[in-house]
DRENDO-1510 file (C-alpha; in Angstrom, 1 decimal, always signed):
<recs>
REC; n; res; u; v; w
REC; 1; UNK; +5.8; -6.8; -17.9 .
REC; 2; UNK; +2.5; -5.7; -20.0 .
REC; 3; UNK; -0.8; -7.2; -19.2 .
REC; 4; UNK; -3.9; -7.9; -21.9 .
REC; 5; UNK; -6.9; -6.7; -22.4 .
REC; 6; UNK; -9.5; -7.1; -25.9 .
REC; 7; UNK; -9.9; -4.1; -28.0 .
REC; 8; UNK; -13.0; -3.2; -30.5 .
REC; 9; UNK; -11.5; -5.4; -32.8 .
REC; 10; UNK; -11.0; -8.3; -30.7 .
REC; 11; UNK; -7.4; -8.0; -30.8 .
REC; 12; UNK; -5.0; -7.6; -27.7 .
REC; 13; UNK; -4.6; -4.7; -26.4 .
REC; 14; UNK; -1.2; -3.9; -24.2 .
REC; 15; UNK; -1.5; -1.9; -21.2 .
REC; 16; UNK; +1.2; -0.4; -19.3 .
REC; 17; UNK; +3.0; -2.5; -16.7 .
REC; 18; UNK; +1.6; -2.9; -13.3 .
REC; 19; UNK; +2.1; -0.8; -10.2 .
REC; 20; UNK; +2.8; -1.8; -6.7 .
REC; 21; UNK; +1.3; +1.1; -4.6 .
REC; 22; UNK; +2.6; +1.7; -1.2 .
REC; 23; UNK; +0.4; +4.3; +1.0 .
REC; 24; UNK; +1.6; +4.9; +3.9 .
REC; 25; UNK; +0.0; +7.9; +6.6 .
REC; 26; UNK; +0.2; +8.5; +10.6 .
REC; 27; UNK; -2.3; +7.2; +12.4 .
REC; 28; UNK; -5.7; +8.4; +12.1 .
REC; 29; UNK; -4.5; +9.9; +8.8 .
REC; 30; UNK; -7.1; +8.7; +6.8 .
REC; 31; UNK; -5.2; +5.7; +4.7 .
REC; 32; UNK; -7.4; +2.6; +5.3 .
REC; 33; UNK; -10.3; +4.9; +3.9 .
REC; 34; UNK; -8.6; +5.9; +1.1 .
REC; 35; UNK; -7.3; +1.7; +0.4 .
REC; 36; UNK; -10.4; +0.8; +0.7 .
REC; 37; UNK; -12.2; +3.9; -1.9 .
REC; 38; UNK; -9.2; +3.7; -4.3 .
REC; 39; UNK; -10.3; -0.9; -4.3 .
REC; 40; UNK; -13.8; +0.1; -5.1 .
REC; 41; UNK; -13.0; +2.5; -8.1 .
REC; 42; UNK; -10.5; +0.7; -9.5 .
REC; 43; UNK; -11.4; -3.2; -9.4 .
REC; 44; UNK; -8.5; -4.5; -11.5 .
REC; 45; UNK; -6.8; -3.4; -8.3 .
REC; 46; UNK; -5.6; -5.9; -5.3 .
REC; 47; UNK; -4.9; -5.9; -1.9 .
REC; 48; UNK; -1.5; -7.5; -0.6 .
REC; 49; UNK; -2.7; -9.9; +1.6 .
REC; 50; UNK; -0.4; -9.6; +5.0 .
REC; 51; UNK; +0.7; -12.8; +7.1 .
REC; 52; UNK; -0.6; -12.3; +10.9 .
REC; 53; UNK; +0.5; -14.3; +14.3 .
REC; 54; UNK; -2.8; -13.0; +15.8 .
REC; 55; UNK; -5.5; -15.5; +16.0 .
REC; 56; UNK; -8.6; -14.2; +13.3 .
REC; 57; UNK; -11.3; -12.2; +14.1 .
REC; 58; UNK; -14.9; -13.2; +14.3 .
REC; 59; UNK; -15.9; -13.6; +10.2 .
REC; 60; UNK; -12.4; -13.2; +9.2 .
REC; 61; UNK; -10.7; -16.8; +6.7 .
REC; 62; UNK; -7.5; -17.9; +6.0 .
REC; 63; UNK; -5.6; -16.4; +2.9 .
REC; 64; UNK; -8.6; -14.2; +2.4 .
REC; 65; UNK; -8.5; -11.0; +4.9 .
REC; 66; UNK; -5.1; -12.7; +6.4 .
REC; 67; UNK; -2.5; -15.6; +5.9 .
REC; 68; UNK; -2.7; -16.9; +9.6 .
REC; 69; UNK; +0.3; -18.3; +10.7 .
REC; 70; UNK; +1.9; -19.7; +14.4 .
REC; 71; UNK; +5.0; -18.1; +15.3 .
REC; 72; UNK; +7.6; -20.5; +14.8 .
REC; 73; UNK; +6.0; -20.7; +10.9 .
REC; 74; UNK; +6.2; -16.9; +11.0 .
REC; 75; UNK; +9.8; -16.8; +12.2 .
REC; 76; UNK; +11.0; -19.1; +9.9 .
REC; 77; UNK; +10.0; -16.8; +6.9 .
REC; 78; UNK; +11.8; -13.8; +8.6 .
REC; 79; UNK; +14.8; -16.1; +8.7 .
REC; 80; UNK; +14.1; -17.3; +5.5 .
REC; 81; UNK; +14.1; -13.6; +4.0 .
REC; 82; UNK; +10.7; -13.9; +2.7 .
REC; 83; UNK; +9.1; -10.9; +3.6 .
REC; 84; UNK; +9.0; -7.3; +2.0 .
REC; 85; UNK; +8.4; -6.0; +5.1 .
REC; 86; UNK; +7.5; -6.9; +8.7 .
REC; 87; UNK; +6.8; -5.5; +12.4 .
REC; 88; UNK; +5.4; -6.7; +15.8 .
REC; 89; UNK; +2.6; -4.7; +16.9 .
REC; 90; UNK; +0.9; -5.3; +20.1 .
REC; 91; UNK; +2.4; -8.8; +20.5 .
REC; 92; UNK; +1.6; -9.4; +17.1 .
REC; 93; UNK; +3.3; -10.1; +14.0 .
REC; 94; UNK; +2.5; -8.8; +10.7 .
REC; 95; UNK; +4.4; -9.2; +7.3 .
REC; 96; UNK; +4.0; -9.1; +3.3 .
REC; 97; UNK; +5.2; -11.7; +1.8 .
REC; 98; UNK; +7.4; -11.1; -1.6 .
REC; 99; UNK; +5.9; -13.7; -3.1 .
REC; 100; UNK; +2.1; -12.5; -2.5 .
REC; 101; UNK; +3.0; -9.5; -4.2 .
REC; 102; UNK; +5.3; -10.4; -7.0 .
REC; 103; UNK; +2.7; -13.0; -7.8 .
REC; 104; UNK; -0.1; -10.6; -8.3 .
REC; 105; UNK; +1.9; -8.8; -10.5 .
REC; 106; UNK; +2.9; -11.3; -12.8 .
REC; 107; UNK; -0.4; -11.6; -13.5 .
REC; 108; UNK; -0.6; -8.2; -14.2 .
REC; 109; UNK; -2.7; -6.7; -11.3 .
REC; 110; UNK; -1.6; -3.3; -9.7 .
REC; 111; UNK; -1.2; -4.2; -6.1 .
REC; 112; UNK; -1.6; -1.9; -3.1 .
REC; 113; UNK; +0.1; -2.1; -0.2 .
REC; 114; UNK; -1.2; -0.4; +3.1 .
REC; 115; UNK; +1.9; +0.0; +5.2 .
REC; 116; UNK; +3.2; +2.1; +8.1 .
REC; 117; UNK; +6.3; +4.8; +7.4 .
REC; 118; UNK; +8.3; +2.1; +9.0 .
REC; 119; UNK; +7.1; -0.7; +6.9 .
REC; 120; UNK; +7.0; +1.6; +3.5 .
REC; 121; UNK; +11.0; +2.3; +3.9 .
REC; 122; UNK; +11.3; -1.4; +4.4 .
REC; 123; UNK; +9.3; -2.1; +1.1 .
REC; 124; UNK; +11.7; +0.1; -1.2 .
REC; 125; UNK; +15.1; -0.9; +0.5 .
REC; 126; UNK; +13.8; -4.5; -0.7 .
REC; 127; UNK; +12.7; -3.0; -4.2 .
REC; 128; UNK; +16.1; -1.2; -4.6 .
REC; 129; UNK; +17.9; -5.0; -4.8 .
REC; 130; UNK; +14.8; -6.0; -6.9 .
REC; 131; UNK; +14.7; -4.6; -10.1 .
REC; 132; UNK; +10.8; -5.9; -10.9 .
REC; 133; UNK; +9.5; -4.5; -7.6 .
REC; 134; UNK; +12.1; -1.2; -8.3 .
REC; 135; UNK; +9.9; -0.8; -11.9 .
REC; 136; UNK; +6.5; -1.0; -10.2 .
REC; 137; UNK; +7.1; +0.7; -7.0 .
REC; 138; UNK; +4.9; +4.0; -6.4 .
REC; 139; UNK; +5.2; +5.4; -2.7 .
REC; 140; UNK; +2.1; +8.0; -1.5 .
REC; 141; UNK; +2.5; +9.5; +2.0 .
REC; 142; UNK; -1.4; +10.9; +2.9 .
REC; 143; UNK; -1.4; +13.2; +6.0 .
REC; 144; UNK; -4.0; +16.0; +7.6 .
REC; 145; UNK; -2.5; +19.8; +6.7 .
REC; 146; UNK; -1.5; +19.8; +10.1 .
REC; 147; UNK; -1.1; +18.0; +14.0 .
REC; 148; UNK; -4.0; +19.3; +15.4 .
REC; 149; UNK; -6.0; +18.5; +12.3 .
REC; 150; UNK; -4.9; +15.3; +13.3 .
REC; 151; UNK; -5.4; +15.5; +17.1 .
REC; 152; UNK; -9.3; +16.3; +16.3 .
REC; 153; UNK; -9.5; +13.6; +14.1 .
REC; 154; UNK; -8.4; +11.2; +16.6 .
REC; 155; UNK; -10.2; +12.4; +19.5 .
REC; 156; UNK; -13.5; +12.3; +17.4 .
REC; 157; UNK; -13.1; +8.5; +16.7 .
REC; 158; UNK; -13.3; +8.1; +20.8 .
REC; 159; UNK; -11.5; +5.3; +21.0 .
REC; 160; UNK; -8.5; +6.3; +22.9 .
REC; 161; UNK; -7.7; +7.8; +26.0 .
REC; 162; UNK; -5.5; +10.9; +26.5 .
REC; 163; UNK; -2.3; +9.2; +27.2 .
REC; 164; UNK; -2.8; +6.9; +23.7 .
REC; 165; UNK; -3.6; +10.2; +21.5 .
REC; 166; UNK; -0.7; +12.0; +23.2 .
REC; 167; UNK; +1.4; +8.9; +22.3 .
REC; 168; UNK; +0.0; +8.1; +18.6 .
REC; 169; UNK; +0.5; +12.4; +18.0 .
REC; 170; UNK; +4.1; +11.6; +19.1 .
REC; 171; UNK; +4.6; +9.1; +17.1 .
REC; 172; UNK; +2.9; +10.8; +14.4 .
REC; 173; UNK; +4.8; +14.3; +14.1 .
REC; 174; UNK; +8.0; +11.6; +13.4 .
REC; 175; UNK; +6.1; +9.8; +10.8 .
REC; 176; UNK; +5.0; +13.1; +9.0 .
REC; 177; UNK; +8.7; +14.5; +9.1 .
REC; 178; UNK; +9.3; +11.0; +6.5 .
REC; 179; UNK; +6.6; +12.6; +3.6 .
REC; 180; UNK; +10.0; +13.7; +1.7 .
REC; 181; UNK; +11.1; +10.3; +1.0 .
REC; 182; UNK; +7.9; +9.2; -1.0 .
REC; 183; UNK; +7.3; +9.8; -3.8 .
REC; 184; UNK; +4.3; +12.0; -3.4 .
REC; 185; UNK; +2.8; +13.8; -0.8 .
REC; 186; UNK; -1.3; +13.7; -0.7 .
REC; 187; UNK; -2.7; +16.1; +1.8 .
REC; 188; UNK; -5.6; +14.9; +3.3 .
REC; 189; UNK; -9.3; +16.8; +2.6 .
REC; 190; UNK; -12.6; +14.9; +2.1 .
REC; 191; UNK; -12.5; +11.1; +1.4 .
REC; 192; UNK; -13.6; +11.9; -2.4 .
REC; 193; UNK; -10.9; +14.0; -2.6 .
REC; 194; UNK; -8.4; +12.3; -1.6 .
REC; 195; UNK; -9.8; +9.5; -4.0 .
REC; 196; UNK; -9.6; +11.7; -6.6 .
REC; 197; UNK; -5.9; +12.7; -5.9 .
REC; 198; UNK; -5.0; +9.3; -5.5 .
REC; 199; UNK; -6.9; +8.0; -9.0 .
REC; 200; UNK; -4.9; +11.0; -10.5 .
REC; 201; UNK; -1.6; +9.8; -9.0 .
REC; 202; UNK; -2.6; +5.9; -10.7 .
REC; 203; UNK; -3.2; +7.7; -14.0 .
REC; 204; UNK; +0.2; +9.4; -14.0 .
REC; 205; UNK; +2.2; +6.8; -13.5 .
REC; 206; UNK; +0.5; +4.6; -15.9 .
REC; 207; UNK; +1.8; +7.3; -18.4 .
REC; 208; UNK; +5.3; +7.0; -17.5 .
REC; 209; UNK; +7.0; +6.6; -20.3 .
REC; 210; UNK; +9.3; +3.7; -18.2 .
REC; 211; UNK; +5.9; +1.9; -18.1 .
REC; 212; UNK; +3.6; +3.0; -20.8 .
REC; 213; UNK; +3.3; +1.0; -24.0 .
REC; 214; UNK; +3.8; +3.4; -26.8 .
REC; 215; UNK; +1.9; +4.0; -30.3 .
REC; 216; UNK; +2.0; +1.7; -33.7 .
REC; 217; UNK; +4.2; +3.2; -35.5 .
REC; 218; UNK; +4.9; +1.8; -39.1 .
REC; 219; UNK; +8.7; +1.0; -39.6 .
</recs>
């Protein structure tokens, strides 16, 4: 699929197909940062918006920051095979719908995806049996250099005690051993670094020749 846009001339211009960006990073590894730098920069860009069981936060509307759902209206979509991807966390479920993000591209919107390691594997399983998602899929893993780049990172947010870090840092140094399944690996610096990484990623695969519309060329 090729999306629209006017030229000087007022004629149609074709751009390359749309992505469907999946960025995926350990905890405290930076990714809602980058999601939410990479939105700004690039407002043709969307947001997948995730179903949630939890009940929303102060501020936060319906199919806006979340599709709220009950559980039994959740469960029936994970029967149903509706989801590209889905976990509990906390007691709380949290899914992206197939529809939500095939939708968004059909209208051709690169849509980003903000997804544990867990979740991200989950996503291109379901793309392998789906030849539009297959096309559009881009997977970024974005990790610190190292652990205890890591480590300092979470200890300076100060919301966790010792046992949590210790935990997340576990959980972590599992996650990180997954970066060779994406397809690339951004190591974490500055936010406007990674930014400018990540913008540099976009612009690459807008090039792919599977993707990019090529020159008029008379026949």
């Amino acid at each position: 699929m090729t999306s629209e846009s006017q030229t000087s001339d007022g004629k149609p211009a074709k751009t390359a197909s749309p992505l469907l960006i999946v960025i995926s990073a350990p905890s405290g590894g930076g990714k809602t940062t980058l999601c939410e730098q990479l939105l700004a920069a690039r407002p043709e860009m969307t947001r997948a918006i995730t179903c949630t069981t939890r009940a929303p936060r102060e501020g936060e509307k319906d199919t806006i920051d979340y599709y709220f759902l009950d559980p039994a209206a959740f469960l029936k979509r994970v029967q149903a095979g509706h989801f590209l991807e889905h976990a509990t966390v906390h007691g709380n479920s949290y899914g992206t719908l197939k529809s939500e993000v095939l939708g968004k591209l059909r209208q051709g919107r690169d849509v980003l995806l903000n997804v544990d390691v867990q979740g991200a594997s989950a996503v291109k399983d379901r793309a392998m049996q789906e030849p539009e998602l297959k096309r559009a899929l881009v997977s970024v893993f974005l990790t610190p250099p190292s652990v205890a780049i890591l480590d300092a990172r979470l200890r300076k947010r100060g919301t966790d005690s010792e046992a949590v870090i210790q935990k997340r840092l576990g959980v972590a140094r599992q996650e990180i051993a997954q970066w060779k399944h994406f397809d690339y690996l951004l190591i974490s610096g500055t936010i406007s670094e990674d930014l400018e990484h990540m913008l540099t990623i976009v612009e690459a695969e807008k090039m792919r020749s599977t993707r990019a519309i090529g020159p008029d060329v008379p026949g």
